[in-house]
C-alpha positions as semicolon CSV with decimal commas, in nm:
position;residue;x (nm);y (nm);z (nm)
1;X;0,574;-2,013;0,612
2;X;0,789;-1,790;0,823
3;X;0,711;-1,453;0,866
4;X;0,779;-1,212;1,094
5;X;0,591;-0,900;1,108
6;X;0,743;-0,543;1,265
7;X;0,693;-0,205;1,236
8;X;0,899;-0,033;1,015
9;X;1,107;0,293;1,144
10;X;1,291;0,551;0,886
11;X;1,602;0,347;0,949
12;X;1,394;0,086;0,724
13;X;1,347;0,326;0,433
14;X;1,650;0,247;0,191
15;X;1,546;-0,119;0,214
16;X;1,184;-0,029;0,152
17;X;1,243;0,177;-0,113
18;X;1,444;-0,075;-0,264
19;X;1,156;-0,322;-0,227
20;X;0,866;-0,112;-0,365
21;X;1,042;-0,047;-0,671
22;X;1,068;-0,430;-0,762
23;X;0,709;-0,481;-0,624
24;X;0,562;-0,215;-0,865
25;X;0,790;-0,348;-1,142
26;X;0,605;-0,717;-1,087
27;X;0,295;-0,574;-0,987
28;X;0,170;-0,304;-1,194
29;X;0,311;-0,364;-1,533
30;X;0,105;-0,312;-1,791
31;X;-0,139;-0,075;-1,542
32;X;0,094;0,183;-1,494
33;X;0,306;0,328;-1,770
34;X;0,633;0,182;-1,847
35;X;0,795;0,531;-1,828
36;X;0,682;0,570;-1,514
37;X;0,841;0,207;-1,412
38;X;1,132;0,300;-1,548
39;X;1,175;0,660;-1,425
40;X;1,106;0,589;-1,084
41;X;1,413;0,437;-0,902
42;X;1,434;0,319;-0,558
43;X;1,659;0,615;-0,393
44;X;1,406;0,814;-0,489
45;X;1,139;0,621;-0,319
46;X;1,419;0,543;0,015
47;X;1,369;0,940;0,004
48;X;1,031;0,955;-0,018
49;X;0,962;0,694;0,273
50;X;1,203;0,847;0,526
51;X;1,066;1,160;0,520
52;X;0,734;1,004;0,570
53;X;0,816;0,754;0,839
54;X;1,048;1,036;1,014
55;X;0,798;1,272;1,003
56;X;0,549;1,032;1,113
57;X;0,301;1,077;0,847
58;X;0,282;0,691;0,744
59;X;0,294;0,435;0,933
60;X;0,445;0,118;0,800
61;X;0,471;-0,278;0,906
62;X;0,693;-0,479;0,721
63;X;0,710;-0,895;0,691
64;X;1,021;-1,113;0,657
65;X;1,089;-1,411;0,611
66;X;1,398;-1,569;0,690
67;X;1,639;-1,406;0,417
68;X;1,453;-1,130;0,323
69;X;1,174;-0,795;0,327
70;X;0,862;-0,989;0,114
71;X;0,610;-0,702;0,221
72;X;0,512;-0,337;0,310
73;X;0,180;-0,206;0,439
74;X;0,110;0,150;0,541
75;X;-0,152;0,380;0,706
76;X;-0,238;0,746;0,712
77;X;-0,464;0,940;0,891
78;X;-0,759;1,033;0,670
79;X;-0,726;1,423;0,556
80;X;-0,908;1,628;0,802
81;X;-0,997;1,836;0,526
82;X;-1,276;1,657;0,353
83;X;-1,610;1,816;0,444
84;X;-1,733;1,674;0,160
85;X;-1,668;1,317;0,257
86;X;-1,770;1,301;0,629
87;X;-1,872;0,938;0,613
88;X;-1,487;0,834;0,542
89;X;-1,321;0,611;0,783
90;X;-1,024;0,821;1,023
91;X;-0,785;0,561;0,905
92;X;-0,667;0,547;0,502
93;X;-0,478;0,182;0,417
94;X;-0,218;0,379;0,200
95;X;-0,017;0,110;0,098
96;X;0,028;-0,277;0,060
97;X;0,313;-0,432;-0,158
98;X;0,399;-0,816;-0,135
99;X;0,663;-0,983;-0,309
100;X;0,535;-1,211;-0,613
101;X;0,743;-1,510;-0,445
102;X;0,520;-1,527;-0,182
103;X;0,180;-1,437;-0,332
104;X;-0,100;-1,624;-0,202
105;X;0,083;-1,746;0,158
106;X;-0,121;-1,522;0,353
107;X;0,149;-1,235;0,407
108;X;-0,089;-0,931;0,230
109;X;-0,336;-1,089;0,507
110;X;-0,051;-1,055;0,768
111;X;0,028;-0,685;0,681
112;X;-0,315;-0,592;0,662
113;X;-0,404;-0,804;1,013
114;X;-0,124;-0,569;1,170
115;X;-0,202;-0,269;1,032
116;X;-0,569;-0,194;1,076
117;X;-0,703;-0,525;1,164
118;X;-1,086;-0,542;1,142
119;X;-1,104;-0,121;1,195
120;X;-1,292;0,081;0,956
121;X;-1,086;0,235;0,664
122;X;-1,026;0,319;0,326
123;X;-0,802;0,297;0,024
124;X;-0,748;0,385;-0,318
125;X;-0,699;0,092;-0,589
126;X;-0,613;0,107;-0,944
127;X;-0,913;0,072;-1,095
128;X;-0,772;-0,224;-1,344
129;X;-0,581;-0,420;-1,062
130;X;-0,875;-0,684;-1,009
131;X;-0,626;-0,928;-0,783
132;X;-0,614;-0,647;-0,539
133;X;-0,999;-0,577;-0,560
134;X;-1,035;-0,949;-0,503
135;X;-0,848;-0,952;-0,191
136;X;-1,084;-0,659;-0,042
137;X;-1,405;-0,789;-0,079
138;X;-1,261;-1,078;0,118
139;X;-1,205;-0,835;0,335
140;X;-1,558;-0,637;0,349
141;X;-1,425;-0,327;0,194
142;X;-1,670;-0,221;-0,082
143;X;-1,608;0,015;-0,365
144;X;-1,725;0,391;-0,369
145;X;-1,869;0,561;-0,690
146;X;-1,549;0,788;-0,638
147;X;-1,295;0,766;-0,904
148;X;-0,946;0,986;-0,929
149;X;-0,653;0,960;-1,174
150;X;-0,363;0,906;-0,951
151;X;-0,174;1,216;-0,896
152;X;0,167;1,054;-0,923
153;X;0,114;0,779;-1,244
154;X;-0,161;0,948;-1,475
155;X;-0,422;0,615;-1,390
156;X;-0,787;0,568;-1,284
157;X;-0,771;0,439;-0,958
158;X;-1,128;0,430;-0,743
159;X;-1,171;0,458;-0,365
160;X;-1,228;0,132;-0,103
161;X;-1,475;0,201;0,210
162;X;-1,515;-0,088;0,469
163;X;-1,753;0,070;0,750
């Protein structure tokens, strides 16, 4: 398959938003709450993602194919503000969304090559999304003991450590 990876730039940010919102629509139905689906709409994420991509709190890689955006990963710095978790990775994996057409092609492997690579890092997961679990142990990240509800949806999500 055809993909071509870059790095995403605020510019991007009305196209990711777009994106997300049908990624989280495919993805997470029936994990997160329908209202939350529903009440979420994509200008709203465009926002949120320019400000964070201008500002330069996220970075983000994106993959296309031919005719269109099929994926978005992410990174953050980890919060300097954790004293009480100094064995956390400096780098947090804060997002990965791939388009359900191309599931399985090796493009969530592509976005996560580009983004950290084989670095230590971290991430949160929802604690009932098992395909996404299954794709980090592939990847030697192991699940912590620490559990949070998600500020933003209301659901159990628990953190990812590869060392």
């Amino acid at each position: 398959m055809d993909v071509e990876i870059r790095q995403a730039t605020a510019d991007d940010a009305e196209q990711v938003g777009v994106f997300q919102t049908r990624a989280w629509a495919d993805s997470y139905e029936g994990i997160v709450p329908g209202s939350y689906l529903a009440a979420t709409t994509a200008q709203m994420r465009a926002e949120r993602w320019r400000d964070r991509l201008a500002r330069g709190r996220r970075r983000a890689w994106l993959a296309f194919t031919p005719n269109e955006l099929v994926g978005v990963a992410s990174t953050s710095a980890t919060a300097d503000d954790r004293p009480d978790r100094p064995d956390l990775p400096p780098l947090e994996l804060s997002s990965i969304y791939v388009d359900r057409t191309v599931l399985g092609r090796g493009v969530a492997q592509m976005l996560l090559d580009a983004t950290i690579g084989d670095r230590p890092a971290h991430l949160w997961v929802f604690t009932a999304n098992v395909r996404a679990q299954r794709f980090y142990i592939k990847q030697g990240f192991v699940a912590s003991n620490e559990t949070q509800l998600d500020p933003d949806t209301g659901v159990m999500e628990v953190r990812w450590v590869r060392h």
